[in-house]
C-alpha positions in Angstrom: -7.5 52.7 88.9 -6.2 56.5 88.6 -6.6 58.0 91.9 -5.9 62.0 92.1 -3.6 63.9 94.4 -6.9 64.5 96.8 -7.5 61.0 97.3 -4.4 60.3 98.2 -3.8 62.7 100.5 -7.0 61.4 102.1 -6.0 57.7 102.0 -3.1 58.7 103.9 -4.6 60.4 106.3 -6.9 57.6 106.7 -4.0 55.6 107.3 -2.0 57.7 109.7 -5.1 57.9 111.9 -6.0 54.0 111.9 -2.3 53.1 112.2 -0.4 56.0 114.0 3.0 57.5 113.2 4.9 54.7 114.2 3.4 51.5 112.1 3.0 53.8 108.8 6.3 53.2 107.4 6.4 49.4 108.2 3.1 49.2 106.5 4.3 51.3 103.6 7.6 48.8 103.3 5.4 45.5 103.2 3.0 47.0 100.5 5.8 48.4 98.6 7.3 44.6 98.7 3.9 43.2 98.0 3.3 45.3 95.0 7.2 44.7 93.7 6.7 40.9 94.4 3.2 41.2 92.3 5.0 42.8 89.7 7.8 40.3 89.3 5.5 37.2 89.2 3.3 39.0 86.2 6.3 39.7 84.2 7.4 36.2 84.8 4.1 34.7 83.7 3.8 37.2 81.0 7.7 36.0 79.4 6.4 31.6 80.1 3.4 32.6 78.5 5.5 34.3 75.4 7.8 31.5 75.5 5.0 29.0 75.2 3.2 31.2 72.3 6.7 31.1 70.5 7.3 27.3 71.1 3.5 26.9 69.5 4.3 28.9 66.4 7.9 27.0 65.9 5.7 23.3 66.3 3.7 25.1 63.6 5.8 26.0 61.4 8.2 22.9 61.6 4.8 20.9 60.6 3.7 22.8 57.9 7.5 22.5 56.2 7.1 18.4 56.9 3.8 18.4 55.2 5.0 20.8 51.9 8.4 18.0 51.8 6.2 15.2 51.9 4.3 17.1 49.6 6.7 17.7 46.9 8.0 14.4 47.6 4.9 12.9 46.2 5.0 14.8 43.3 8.2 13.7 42.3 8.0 9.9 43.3 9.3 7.5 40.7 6.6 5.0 41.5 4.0 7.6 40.0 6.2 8.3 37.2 5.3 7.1 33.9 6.9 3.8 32.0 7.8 3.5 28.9 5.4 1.4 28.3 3.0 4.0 29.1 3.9 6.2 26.0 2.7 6.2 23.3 4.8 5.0 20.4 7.2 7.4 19.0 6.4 8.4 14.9 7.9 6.3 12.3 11.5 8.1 11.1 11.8 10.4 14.4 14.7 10.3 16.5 15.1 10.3 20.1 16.4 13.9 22.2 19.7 12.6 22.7 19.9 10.9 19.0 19.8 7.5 18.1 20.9 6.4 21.8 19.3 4.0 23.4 19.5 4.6 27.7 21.4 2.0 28.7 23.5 1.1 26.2 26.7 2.5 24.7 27.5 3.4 21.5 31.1 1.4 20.4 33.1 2.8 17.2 35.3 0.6 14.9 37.7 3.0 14.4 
């Protein structure tokens, strides 16, 4: 609400002749307060309210990196991974990545 110069100067005169001389300023103190007291608890709510919004997004985001780790974590379980039994046999005359080595095993030389 924008009030001009004019209605100002009316309120207060309104005031002065309801209240008299005397009881204006104590008047003008406690709606001062009032007003300053207003003003502190809506910047308080407004900071619990931006403190609640920021402990929202943080819940948030902490679920959605639980749910991309449990995600990736099924991707790369060795349950799902596929035996050896499961491929398919290996051409006749081929050799292995690593060579002739066998996993498990170790190679001994007689020399």
């Amino acid at each position: 609400m924008n009030l001009g110069f004019s209605e100002m100067l009316f309120l207060f005169f309104l005031a002065l002749i309801i209240f008299g001389p005397k009881r204006l300023p104590e008047i003008g103190r406690q709606v001062g307060r009032a007003l300053a007291e207003f003003r502190r608890a809506s910047n308080e709510f407004k900071l619990q309210l931006e403190s609640e919004m920021r402990q929202i997004e943080m819940e948030q985001t902490l679920q959605k990196q639980k749910e991309q780790e449990a995600a990736d974590r099924q991707r790369v379980r060795p349950s799902e991974a596929v035996s050896a039994a499961e491929l398919p046999p290996a051409p006749v005359g081929s050799e292995t990545p690593l060579g002739d080595a066998v996993p498990g095993t170790r190679e001994v030389s007689n020399s």
